[in-house]
N, C-alpha and C positions, 0 to 999 in steps of 0.2 A: 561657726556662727558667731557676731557678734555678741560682746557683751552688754549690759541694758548701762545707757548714761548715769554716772554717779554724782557727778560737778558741772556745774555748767560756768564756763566764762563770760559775766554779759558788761557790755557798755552800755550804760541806759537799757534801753528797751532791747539792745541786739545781743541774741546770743554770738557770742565770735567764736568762741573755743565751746570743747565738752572731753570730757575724761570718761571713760567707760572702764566699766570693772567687776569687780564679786567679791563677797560678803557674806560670810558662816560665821554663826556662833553655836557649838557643840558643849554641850554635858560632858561629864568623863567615861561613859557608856556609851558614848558615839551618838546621841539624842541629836538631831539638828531644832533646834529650837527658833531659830529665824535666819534666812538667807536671802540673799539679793543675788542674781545671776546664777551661774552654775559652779555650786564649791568644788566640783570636782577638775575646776579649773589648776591645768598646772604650772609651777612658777619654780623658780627656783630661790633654794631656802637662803641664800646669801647670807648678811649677819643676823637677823631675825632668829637662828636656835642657838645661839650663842650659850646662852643659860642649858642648853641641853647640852652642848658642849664641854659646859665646865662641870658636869656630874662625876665622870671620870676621874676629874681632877680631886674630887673630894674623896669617891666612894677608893680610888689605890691607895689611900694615904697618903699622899704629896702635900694636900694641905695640911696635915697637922704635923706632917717632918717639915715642913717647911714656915710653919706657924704662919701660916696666911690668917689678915685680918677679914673682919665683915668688910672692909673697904678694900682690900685687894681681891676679894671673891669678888665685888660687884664691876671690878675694874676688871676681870677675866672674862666676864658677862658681857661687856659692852663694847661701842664701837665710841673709843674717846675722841675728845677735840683738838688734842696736841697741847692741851696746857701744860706749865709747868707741874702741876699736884699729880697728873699723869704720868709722865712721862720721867718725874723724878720716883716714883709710885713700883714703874717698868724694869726702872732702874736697881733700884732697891732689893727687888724680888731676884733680880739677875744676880748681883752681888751673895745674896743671901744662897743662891743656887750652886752658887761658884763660879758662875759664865760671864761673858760680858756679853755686848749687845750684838756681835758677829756670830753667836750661836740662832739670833733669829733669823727667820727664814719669808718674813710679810713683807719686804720693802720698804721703800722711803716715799713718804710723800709730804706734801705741804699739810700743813696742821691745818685742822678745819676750823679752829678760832683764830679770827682774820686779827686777835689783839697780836696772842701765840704767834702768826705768820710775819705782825708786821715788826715784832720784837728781836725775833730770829734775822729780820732782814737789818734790821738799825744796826747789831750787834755785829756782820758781816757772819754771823754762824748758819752752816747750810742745814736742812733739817737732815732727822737722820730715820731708821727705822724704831726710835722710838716717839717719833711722833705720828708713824701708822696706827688708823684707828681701833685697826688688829693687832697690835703690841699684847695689849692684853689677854689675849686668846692664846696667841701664839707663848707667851712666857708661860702658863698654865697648861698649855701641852709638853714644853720640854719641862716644866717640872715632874710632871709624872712619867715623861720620859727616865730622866735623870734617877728620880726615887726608885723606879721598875726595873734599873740598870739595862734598859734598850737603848740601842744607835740611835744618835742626836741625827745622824748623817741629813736623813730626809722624810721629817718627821710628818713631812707633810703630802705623802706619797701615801694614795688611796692603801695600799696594801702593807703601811705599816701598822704596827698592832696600837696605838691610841688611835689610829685613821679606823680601825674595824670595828673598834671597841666601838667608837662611835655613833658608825654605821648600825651598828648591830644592836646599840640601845634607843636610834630615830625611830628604825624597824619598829623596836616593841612600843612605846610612845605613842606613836604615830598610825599604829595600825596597820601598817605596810606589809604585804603579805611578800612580794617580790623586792629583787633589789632594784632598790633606786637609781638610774640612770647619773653619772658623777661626770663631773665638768671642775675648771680648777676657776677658783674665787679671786677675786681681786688680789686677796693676800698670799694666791698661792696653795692653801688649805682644799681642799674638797667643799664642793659646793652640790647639792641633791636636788631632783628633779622629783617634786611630792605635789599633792593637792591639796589645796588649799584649805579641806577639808582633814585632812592630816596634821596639817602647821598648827590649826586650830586646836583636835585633839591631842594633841603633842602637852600644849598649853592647859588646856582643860585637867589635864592628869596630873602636869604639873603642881598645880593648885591645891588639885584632889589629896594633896601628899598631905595638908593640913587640916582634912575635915577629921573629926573624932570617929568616923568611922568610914577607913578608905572601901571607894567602889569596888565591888568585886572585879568589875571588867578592867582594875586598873593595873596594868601588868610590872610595875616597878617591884621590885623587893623591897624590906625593912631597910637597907642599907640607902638605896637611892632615893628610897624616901626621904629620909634624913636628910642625905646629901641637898635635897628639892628643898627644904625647909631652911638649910642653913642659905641656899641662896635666893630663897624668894626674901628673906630677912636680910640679906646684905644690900642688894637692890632697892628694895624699899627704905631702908635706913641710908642709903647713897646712892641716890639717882645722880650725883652728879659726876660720879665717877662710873655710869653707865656709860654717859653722854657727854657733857659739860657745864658749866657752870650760867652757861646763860643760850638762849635762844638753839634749845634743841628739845623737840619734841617730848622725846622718852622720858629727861629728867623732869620738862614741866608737867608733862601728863602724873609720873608718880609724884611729886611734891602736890600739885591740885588735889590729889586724894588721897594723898595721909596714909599708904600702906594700905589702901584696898585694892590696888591689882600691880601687877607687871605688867610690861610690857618693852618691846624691843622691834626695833625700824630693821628692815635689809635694804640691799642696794637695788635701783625699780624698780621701788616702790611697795615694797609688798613690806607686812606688819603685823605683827603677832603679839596678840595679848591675852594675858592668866587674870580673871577677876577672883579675887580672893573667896572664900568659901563665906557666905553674907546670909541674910534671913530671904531674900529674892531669889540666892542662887547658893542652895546648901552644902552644895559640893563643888563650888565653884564654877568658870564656867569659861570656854577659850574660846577666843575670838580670832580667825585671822581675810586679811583682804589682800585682795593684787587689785593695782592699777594697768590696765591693760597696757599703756604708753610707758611706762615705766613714768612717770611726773610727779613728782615732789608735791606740784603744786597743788594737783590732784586726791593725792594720799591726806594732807594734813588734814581737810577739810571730812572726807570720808572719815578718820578715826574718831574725831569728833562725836559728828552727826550720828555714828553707830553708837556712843556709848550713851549720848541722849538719849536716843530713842530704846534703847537698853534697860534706862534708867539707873546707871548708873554714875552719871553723870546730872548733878542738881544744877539748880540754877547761879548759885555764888562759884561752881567749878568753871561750870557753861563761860563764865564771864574772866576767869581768871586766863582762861582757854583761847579767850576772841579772837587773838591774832592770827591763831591756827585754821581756826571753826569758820571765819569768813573772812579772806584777805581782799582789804579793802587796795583795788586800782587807784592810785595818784597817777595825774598827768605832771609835767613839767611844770605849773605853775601851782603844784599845789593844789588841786582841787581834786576833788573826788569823783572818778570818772564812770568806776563801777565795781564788780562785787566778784570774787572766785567764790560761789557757793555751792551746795550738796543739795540735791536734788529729788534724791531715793526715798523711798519708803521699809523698813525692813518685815511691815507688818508682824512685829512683836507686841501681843497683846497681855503679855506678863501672865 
């Protein structure tokens, strides 16, 4: 069955385009508190658990043998733009490892900051695998490879043991009674087939690692607790080394709110976000969506419109947000021809 229209494309009066999709926001108890469509829609988790990801990396001790900063935790977390702060950032941590950049295993692609792309082209230097958006995940896997003294060989083979470790703490997270159906990510990594309703509580627990009194149903140990504190704080203190330094979602969404949530994009569209543990939501609370199209365009405007109507999102954030929240159509001359807007109701009555 389809899912109910989230955006509508209109030129003037004509709707042209429509995005369809779905929208949970859960407690850490599994509470559904407001939804749009069916959460138990399923997507796959692409870079959106990234921060789940990098718990491992803390709870083996790799970050503290390898003295990771709050800025290299939130660059492990994120999907970067190829800037230099990055990718010299990637570098750094290799060195400090022992390896160089022929131990990663993500590929090479063009930086997503077209300054980054057009810098790399002026100079005649070709990009490399550390301007993959995944460098940072991938460096903070072979770190606790490296610390655990396991094969680098192919760290990114479902049945290597930081691939099960993984696996085996999305499961507790997430809820997930069965294994997850696995598919290989753009960077090569393990990518998981969850609902949406999962991604969400995954998020929700996360948070929960910071209220003064963790939910019973919250199934992390004292240890990954920690670990979730030291990276909800990295993140928040460095969204731009989630993301980048200008025109990406993740980093403006965390600097508009000043460290009351997380949050992190995948690829089609799907997006997952931790609201921090607040007087509206005391134990925090996690949100996640799929755009059924896989659409960028789609996606911006829904993350928005959910945290409005959430209420977490005020009016001076609402504004700081615009470009995301309602992307105004220009024609070729200039003129304003129409509106990509969010359409839903999430019927959240607080």
């Amino acid at each position: 069955m389809s899912q109910p229209v989230l955006v509508e494309v209109r030129r003037g009066y004509i709707v042209e385009s429509r995005h369809r999709g779905s929208i949970v926001a859960v407690e850490p108890d599994g509470r559904v508190i407001a939804r749009v469509g069916d959460e138990y829609t399923i997507s796959s988790t692409r870079s959106a658990i990234k921060p789940i990801q990098a718990i491992p990396v803390i709870t083996s001790g790799a970050a503290d043998r390898f003295e990771l900063s709050p800025r290299e935790i939130a660059l492990i977390c994120g999907s970067h733009s190829g800037e230099p702060m990055h990718t010299e950032a990637v570098q750094a941590l290799l060195t400090r490892i022992g390896l160089g950049e022929r131990a990663l295993l993500c590929g090479a692609h063009r930086p997503y900051s077209e300054q980054a792309a057009k810098n790399l082209e002026l100079s005649g230097r070709p990009f490399s695998q550390l301007h993959s958006n995944c460098s940072g995940k991938h460096v903070g896997m072979i770190a606790t490879a490296v610390h655990l003294g396991i094969a680098l060989d192919d760290y990114v083979s479902p049945s290597h043991p930081i691939q099960r470790a993984i696996t085996s703490l999305l499961k507790r997270i997430g809820g997930i009674e069965d294994e997850p159906p696995i598919a290989i990510d753009g960077c090569s990594a393990p990518t998981f087939a969850v609902s949406i309703a999962s991604l969400a509580l995954s998020f929700a627990r996360l948070v929960d690692s910071l209220s003064e009194e963790i939910d019973a149903a919250n199934p992390l140990d004292e240890r990954e607790r920690a670990a979730a504190r030291r990276i909800i704080g990295a993140m928040t203190s460095h969204p731009e080394m989630v993301a980048g330094s200008a025109g990406r979602l993740d980093t403006d969404l965390m600097r508009a709110t000043a460290g009351r949530l997380i949050c992190k994009i995948g690829a089609e569209a799907v997006y997952a976000i931790g609201v921090l543990p607040c007087e509206r939501f005391p134990r925090g609370l996690g949100v996640a969506m799929k755009i059924e199209d896989g659409a960028s365009r789609g996606l911006n405007p829904t993350v928005v419109e959910t945290l409005v109507q959430l209420e977490v999102l005020g009016c001076e954030q609402s504004k700081e947000l615009a470009a995301y929240h309602s992307e105004k159509i220009i024609n070729f001359r200039g003129l304003e021809a129409g509106e990509v807007r969010a359409i839903f109701n999430l019927g959240f009555t607080g």
